[in-house]
PQR file with spaces between the fields and no chain letter, atoms N, CA, C, O and H, PARSE charges and radii, in Angstrom:
ATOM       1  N    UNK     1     -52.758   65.771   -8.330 -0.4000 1.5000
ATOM       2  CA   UNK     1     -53.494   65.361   -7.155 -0.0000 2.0000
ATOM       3  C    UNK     1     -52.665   64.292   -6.460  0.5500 1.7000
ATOM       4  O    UNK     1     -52.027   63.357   -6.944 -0.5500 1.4000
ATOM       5  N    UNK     2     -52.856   64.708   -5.089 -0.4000 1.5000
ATOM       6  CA   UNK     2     -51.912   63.199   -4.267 -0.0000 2.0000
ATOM       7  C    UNK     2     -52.816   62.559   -3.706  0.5500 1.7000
ATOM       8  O    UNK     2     -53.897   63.129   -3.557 -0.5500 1.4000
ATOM       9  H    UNK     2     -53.374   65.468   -4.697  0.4000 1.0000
ATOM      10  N    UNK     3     -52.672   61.407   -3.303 -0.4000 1.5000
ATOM      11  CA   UNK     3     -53.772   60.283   -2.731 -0.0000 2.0000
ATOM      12  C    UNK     3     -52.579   59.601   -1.607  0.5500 1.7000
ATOM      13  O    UNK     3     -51.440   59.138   -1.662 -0.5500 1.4000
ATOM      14  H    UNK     3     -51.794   60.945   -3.424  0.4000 1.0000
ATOM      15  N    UNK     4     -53.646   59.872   -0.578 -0.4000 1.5000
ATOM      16  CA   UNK     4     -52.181   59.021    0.844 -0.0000 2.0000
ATOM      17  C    UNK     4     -53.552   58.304    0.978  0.5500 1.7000
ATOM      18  O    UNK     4     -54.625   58.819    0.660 -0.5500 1.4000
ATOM      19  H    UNK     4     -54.572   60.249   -0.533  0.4000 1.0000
ATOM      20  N    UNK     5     -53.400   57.126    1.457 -0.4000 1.5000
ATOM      21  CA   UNK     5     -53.596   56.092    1.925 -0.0000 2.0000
ATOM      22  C    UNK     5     -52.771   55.602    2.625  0.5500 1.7000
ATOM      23  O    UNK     5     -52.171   54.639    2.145 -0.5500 1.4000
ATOM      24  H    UNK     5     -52.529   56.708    1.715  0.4000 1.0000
ATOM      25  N    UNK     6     -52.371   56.096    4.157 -0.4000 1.5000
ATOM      26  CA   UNK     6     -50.897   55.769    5.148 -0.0000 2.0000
ATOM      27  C    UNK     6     -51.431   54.127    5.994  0.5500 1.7000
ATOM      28  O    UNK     6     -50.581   53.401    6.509 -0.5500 1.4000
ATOM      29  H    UNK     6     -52.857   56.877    4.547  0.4000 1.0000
ATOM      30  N    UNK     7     -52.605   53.844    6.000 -0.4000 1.5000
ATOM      31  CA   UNK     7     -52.446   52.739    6.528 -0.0000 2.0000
ATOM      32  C    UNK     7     -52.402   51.307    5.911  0.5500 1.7000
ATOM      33  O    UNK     7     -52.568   50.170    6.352 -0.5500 1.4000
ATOM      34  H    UNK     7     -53.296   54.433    5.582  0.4000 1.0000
ATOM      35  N    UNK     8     -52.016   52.024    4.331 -0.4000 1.5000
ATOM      36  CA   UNK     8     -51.952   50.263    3.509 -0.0000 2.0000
ATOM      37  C    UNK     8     -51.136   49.691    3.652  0.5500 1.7000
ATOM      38  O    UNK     8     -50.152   50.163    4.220 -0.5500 1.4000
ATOM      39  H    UNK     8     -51.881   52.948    3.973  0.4000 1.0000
ATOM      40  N    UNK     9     -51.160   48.743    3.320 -0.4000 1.5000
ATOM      41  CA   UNK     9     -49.555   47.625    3.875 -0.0000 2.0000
ATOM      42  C    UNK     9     -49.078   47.931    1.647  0.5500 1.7000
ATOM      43  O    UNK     9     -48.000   47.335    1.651 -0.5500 1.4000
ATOM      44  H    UNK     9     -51.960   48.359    2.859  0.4000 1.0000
ATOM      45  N    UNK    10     -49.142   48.104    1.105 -0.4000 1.5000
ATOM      46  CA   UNK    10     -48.278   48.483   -0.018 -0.0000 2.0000
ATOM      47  C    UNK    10     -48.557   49.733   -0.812  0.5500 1.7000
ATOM      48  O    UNK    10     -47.976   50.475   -0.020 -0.5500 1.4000
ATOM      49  H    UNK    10     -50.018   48.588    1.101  0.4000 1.0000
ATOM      50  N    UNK    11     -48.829   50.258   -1.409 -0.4000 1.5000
ATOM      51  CA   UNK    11     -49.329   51.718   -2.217 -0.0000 2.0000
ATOM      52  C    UNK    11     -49.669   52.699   -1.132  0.5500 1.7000
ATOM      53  O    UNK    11     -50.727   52.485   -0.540 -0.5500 1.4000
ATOM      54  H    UNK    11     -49.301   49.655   -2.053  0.4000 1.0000
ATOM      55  N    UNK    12     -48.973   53.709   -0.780 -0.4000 1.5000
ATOM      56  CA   UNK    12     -49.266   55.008    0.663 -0.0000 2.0000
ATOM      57  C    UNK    12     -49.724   55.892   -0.341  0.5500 1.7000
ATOM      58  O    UNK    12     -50.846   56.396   -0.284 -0.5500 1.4000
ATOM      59  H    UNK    12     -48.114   53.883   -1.261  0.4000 1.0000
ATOM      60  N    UNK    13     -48.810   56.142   -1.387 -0.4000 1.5000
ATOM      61  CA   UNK    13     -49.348   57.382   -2.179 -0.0000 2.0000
ATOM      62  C    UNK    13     -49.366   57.437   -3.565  0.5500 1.7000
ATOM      63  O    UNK    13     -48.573   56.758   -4.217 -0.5500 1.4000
ATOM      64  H    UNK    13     -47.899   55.733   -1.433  0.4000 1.0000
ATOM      65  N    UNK    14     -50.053   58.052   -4.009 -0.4000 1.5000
ATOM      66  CA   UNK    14     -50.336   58.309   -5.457 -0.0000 2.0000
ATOM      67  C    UNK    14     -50.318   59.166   -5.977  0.5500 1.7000
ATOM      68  O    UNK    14     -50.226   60.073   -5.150 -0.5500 1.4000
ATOM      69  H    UNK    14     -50.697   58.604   -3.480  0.4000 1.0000
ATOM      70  N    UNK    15     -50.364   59.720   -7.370 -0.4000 1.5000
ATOM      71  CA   UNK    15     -49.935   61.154   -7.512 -0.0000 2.0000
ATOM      72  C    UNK    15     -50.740   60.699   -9.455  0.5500 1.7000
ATOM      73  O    UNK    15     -50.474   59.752  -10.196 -0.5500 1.4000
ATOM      74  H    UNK    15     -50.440   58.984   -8.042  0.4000 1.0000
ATOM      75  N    UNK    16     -51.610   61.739   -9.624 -0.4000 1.5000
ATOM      76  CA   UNK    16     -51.858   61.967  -10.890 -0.0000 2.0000
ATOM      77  C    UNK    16     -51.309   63.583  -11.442  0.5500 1.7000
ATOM      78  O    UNK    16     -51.157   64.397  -10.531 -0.5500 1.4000
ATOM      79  H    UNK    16     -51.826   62.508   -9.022  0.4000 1.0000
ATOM      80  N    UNK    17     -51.043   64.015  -12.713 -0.4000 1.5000
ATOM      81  CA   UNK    17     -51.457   65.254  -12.916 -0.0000 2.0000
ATOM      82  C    UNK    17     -52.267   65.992  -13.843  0.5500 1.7000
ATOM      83  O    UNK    17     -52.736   65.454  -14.845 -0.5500 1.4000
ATOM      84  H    UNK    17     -51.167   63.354  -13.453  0.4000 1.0000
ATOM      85  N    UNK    18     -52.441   67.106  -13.578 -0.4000 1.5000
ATOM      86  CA   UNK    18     -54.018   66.869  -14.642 -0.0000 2.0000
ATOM      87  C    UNK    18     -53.589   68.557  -14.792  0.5500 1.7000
ATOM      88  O    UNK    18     -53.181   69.358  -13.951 -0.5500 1.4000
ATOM      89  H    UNK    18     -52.060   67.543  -12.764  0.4000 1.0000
ATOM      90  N    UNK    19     -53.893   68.699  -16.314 -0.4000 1.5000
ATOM      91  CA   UNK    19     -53.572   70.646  -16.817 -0.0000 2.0000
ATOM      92  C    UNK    19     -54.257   71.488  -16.149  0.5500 1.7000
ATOM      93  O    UNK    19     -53.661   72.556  -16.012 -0.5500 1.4000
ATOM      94  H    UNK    19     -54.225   68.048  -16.996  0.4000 1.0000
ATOM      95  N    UNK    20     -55.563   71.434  -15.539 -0.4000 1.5000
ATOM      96  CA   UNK    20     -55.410   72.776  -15.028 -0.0000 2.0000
ATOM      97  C    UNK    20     -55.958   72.566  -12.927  0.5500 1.7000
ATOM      98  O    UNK    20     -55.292   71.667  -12.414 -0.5500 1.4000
ATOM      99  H    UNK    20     -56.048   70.567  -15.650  0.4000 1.0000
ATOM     100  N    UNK    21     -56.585   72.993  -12.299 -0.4000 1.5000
ATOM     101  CA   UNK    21     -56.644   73.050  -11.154 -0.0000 2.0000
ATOM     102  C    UNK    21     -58.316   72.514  -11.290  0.5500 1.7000
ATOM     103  O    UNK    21     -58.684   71.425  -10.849 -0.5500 1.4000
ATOM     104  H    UNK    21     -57.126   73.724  -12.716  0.4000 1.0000
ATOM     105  N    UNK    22     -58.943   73.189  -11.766 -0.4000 1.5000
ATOM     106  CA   UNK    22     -60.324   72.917  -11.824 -0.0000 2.0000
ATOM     107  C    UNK    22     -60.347   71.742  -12.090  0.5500 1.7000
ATOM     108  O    UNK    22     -60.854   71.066  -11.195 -0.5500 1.4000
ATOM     109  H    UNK    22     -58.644   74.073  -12.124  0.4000 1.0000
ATOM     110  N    UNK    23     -59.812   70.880  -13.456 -0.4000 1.5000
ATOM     111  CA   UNK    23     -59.710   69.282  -13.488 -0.0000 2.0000
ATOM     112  C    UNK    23     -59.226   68.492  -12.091  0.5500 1.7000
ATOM     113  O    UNK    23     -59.494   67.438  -11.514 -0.5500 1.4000
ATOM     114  H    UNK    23     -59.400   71.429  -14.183  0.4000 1.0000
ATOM     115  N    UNK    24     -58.685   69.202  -11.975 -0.4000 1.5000
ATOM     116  CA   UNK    24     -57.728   68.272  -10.772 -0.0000 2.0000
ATOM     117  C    UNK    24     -58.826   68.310   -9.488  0.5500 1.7000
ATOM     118  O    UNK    24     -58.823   67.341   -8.728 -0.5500 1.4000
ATOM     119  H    UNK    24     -58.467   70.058  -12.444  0.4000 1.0000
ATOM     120  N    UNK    25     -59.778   69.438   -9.238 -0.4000 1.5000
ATOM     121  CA   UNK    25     -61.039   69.777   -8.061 -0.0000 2.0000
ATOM     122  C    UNK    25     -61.703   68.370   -8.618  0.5500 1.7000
ATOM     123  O    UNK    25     -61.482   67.281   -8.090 -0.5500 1.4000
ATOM     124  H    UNK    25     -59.780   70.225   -9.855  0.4000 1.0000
ATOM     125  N    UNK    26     -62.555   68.567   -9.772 -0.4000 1.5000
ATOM     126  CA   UNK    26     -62.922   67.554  -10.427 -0.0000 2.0000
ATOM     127  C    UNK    26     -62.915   65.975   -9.654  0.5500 1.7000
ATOM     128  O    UNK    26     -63.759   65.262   -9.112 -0.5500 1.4000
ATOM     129  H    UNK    26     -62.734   69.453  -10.201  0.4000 1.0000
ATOM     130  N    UNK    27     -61.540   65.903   -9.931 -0.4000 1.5000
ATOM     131  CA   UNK    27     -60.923   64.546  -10.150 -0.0000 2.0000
ATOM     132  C    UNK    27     -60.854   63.636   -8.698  0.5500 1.7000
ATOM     133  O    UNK    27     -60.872   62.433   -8.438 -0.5500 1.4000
ATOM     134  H    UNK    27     -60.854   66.483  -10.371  0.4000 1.0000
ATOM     135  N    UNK    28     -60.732   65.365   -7.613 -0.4000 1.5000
ATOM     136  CA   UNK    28     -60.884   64.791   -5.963 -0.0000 2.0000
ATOM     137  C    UNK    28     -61.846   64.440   -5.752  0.5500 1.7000
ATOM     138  O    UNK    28     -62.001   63.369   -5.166 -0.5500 1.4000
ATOM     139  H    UNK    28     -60.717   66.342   -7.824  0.4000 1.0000
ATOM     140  N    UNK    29     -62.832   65.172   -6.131 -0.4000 1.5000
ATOM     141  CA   UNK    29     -64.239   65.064   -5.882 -0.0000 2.0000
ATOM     142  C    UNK    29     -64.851   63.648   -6.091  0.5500 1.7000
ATOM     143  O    UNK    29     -65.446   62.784   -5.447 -0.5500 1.4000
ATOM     144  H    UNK    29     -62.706   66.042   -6.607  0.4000 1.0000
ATOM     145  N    UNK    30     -64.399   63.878   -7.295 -0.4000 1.5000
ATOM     146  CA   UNK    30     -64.787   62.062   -7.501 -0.0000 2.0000
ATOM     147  C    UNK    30     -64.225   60.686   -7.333  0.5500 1.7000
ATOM     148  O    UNK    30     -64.669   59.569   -7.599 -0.5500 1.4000
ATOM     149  H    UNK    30     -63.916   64.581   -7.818  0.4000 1.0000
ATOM     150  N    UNK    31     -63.036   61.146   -6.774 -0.4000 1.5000
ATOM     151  CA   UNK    31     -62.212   60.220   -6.186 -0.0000 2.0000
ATOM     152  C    UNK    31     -63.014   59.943   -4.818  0.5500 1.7000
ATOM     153  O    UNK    31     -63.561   58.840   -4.830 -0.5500 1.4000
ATOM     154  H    UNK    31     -62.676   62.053   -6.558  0.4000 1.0000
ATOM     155  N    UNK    32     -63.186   60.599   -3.781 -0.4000 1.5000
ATOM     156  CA   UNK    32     -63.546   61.345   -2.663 -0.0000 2.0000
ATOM     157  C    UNK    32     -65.314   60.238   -2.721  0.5500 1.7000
ATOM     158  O    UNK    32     -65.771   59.511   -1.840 -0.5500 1.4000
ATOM     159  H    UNK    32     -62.741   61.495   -3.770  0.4000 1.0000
ATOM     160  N    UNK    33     -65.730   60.471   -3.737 -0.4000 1.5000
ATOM     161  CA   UNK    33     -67.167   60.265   -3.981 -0.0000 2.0000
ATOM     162  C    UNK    33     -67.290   58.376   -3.846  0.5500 1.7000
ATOM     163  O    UNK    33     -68.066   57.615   -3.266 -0.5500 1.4000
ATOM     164  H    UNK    33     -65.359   61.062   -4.453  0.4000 1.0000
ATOM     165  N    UNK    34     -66.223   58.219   -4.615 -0.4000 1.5000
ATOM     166  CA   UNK    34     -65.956   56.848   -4.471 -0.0000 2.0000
ATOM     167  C    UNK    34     -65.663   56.263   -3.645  0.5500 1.7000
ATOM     168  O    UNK    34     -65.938   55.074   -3.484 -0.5500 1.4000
ATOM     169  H    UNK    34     -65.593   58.837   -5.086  0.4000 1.0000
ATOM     170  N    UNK    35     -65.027   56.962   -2.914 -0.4000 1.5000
ATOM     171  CA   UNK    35     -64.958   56.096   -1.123 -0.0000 2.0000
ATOM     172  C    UNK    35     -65.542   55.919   -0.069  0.5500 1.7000
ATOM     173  O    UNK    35     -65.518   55.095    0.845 -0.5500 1.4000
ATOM     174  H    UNK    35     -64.803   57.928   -3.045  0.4000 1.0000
ATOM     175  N    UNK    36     -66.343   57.262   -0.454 -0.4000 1.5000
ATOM     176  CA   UNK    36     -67.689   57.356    0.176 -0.0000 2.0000
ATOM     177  C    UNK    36     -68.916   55.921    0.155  0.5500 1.7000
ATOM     178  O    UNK    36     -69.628   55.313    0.954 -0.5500 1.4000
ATOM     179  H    UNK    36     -66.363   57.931   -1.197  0.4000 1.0000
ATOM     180  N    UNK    37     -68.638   55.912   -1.048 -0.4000 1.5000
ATOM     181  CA   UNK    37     -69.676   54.477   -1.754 -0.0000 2.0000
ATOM     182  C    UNK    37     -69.052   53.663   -1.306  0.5500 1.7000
ATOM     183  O    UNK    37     -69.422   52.867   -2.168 -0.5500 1.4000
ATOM     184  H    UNK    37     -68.060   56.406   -1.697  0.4000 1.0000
ATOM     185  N    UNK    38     -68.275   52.969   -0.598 -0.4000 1.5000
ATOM     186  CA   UNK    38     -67.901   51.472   -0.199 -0.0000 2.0000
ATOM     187  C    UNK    38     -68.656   51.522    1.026  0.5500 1.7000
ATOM     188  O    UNK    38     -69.317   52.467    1.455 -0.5500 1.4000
ATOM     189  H    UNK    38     -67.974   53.616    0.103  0.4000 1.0000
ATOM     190  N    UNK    39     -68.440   50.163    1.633 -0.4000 1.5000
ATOM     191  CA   UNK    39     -69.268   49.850    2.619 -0.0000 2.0000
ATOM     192  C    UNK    39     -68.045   50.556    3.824  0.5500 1.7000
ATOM     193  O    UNK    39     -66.885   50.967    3.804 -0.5500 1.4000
ATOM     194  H    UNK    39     -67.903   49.395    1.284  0.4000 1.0000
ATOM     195  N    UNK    40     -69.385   50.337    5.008 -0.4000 1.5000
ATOM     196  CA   UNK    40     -68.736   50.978    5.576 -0.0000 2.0000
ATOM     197  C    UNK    40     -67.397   49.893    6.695  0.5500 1.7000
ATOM     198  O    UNK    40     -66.691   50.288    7.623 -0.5500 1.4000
ATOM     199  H    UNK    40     -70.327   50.002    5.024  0.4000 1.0000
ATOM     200  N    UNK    41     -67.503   48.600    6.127 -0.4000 1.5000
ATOM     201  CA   UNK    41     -65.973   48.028    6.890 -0.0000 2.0000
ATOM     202  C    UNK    41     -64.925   48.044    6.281  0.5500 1.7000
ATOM     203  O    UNK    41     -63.877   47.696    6.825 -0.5500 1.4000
ATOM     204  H    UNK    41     -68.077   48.278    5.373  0.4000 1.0000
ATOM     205  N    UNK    42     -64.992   48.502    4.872 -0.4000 1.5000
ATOM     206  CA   UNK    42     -63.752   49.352    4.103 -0.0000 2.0000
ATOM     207  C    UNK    42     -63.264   50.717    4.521  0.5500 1.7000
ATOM     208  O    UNK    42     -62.062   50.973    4.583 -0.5500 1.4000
ATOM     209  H    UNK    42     -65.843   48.784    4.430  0.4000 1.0000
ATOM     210  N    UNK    43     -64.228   51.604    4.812 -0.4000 1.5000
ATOM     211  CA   UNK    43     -63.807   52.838    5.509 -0.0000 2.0000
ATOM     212  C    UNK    43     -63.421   52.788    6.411  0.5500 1.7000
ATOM     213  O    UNK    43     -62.721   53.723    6.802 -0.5500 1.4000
ATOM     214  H    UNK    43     -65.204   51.396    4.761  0.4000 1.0000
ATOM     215  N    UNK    44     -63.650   51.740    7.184 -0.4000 1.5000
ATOM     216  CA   UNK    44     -62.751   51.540    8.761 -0.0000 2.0000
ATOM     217  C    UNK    44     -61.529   50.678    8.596  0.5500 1.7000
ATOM     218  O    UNK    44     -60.652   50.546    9.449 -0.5500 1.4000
ATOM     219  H    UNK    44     -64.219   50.981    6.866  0.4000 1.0000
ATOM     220  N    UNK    45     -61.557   50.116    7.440 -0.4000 1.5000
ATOM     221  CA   UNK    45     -60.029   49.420    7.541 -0.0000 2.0000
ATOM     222  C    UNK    45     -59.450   50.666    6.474  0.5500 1.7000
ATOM     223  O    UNK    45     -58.230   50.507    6.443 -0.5500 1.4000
ATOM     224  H    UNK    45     -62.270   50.223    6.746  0.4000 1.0000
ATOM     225  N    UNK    46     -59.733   51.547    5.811 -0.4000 1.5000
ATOM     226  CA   UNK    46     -59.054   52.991    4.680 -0.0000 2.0000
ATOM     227  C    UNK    46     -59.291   54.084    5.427  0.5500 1.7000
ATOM     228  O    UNK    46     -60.237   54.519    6.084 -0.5500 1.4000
ATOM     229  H    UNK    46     -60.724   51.677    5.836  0.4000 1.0000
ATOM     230  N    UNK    47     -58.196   54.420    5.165 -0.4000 1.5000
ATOM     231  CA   UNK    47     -58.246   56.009    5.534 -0.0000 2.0000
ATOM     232  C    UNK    47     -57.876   56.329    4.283  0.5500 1.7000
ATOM     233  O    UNK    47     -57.089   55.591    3.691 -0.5500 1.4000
ATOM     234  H    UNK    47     -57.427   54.067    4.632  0.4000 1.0000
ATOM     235  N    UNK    48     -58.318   57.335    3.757 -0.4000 1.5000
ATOM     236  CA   UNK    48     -57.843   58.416    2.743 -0.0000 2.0000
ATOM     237  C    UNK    48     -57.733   59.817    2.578  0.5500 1.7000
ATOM     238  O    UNK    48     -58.347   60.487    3.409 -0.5500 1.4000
ATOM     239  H    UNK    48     -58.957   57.935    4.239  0.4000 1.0000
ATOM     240  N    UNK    49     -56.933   60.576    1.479 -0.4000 1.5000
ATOM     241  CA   UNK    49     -57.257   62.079    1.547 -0.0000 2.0000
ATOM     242  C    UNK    49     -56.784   62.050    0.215  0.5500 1.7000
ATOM     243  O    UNK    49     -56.133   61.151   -0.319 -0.5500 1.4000
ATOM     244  H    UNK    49     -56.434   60.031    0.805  0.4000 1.0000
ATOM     245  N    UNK    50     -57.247   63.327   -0.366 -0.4000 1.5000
ATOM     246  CA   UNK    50     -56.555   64.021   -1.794 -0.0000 2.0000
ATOM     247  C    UNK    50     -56.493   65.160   -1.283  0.5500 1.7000
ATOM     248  O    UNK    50     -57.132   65.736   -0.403 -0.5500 1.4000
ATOM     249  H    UNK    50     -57.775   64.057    0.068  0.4000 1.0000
ATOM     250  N    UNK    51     -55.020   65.618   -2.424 -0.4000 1.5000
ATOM     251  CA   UNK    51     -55.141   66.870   -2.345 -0.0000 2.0000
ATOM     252  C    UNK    51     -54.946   67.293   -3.665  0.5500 1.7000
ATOM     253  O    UNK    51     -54.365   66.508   -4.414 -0.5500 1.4000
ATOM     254  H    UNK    51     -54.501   65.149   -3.139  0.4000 1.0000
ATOM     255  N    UNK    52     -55.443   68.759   -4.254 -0.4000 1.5000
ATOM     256  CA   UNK    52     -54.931   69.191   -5.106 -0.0000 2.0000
ATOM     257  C    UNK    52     -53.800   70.417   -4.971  0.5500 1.7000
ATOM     258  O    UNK    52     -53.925   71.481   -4.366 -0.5500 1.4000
ATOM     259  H    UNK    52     -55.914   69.397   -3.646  0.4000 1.0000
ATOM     260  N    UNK    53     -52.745   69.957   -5.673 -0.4000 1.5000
ATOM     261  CA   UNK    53     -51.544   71.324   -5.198 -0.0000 2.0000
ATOM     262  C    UNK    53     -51.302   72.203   -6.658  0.5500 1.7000
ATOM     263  O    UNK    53     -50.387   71.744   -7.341 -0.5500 1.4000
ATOM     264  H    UNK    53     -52.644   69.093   -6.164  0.4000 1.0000
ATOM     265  N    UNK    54     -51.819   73.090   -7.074 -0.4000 1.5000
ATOM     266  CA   UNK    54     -51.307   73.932   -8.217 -0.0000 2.0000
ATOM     267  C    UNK    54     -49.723   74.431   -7.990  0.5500 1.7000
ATOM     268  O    UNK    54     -49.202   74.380   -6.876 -0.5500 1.4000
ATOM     269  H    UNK    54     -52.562   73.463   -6.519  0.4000 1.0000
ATOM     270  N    UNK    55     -49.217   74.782   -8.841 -0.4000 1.5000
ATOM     271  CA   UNK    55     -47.973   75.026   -9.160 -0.0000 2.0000
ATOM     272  C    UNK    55     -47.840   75.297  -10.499  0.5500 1.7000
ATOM     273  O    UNK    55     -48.269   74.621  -11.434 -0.5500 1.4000
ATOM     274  H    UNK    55     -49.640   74.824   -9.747  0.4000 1.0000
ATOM     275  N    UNK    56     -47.110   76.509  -10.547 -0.4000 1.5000
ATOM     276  CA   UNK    56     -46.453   76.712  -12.321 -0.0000 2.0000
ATOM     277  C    UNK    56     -45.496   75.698  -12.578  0.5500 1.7000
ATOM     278  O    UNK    56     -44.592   75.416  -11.791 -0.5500 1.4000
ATOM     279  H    UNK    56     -46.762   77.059   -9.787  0.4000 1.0000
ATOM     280  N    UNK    57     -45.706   75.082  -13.801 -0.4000 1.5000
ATOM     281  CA   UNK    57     -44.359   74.190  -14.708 -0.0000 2.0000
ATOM     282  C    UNK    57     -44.112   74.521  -15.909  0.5500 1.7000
ATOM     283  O    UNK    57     -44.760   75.370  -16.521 -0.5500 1.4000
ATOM     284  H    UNK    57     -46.439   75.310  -14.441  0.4000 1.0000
ATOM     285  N    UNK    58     -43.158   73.890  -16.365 -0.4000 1.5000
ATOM     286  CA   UNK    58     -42.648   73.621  -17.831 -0.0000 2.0000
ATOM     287  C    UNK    58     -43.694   73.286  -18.403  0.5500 1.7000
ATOM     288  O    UNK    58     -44.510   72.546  -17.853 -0.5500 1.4000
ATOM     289  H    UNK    58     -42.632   73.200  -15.868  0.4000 1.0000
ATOM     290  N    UNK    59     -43.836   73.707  -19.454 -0.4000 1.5000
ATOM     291  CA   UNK    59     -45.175   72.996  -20.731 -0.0000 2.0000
ATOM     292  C    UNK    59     -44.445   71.496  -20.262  0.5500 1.7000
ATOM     293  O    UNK    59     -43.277   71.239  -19.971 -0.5500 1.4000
ATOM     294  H    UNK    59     -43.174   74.308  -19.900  0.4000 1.0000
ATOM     295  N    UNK    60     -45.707   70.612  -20.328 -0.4000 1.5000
ATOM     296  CA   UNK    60     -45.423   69.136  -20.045 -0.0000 2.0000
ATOM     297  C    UNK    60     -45.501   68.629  -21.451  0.5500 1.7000
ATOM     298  O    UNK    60     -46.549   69.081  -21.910 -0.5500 1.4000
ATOM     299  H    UNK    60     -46.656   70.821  -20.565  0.4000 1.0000
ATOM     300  N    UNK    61     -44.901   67.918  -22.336 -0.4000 1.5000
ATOM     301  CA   UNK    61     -45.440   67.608  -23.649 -0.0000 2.0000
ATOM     302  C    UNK    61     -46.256   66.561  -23.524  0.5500 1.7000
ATOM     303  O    UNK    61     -46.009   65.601  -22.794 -0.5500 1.4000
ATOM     304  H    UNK    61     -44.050   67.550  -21.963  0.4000 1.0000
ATOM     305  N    UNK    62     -47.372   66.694  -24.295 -0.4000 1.5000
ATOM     306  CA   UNK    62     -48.365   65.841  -24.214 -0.0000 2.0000
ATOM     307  C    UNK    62     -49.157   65.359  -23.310  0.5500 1.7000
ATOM     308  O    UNK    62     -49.488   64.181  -23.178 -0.5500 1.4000
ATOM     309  H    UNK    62     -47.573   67.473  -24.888  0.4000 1.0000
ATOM     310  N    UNK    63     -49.604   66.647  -22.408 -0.4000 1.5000
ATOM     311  CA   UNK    63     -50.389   66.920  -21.611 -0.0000 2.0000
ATOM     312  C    UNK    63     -51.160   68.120  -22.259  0.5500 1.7000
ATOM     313  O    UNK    63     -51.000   69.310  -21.989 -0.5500 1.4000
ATOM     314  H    UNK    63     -49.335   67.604  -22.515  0.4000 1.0000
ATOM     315  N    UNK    64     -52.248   67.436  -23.399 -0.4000 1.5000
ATOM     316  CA   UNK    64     -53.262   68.002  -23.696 -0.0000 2.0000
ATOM     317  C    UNK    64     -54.882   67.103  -23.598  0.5500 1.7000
ATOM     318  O    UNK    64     -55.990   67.476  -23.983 -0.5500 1.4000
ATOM     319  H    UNK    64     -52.378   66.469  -23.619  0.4000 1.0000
ATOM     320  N    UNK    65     -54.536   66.038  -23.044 -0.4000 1.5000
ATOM     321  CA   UNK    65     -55.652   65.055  -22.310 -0.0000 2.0000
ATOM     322  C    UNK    65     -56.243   65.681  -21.550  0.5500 1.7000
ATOM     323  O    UNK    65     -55.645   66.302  -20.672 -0.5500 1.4000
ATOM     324  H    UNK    65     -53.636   65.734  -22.732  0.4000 1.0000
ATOM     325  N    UNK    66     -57.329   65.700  -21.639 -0.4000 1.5000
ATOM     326  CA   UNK    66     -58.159   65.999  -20.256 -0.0000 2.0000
ATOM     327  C    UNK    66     -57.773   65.364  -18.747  0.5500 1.7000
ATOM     328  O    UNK    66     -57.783   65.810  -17.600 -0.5500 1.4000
ATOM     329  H    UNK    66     -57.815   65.195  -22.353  0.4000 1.0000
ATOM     330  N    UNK    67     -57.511   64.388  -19.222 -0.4000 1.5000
ATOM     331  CA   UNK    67     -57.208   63.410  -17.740 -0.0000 2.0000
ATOM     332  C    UNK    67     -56.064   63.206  -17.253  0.5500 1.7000
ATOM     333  O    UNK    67     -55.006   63.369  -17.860 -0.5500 1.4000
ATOM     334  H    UNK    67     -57.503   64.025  -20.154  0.4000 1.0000
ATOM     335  N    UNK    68     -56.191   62.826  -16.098 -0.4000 1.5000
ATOM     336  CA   UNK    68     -54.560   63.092  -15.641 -0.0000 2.0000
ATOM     337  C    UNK    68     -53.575   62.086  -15.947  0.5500 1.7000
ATOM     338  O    UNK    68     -54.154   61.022  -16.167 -0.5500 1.4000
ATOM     339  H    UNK    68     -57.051   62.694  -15.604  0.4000 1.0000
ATOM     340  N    UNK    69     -51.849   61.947  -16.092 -0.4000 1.5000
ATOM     341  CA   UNK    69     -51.505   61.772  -16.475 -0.0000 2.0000
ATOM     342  C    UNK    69     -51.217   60.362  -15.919  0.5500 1.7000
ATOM     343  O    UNK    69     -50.450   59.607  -16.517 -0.5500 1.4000
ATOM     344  H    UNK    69     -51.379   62.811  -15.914  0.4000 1.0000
């Protein structure tokens, strides 16, 4: 999952990864859910988005956590 936040003055983006796609839906959702819940003069000074991008990889070792990495 990527997280832009383009109007912060330090951290723009973020990046977790998580084993399968459905975790990663999951993980926006509730990311997403949480920003929702701030007040609303945080949402006007944040902008945000996630995305989730699937892609085939290499077995990652030790990416058998549920959560992302």
């Amino acid at each position: 999952m990527i997280m832009s936040s383009p109007n912060q003055t330090t951290v723009k983006y973020n990046a977790s990864i998580y084993p399968t796609e459905d975790m990663c839906m999951e993980a926006r959702a509730g990311y997403l859910e949480a920003f929702e819940s701030k007040t609303a003069e945080y949402k006007r000074t944040m902008k945000t988005e996630a995305f989730c991008i699937p892609f085939e990889s290499f077995p990652v070792i030790g990416m058998t956590s549920p959560v992302g990495a």
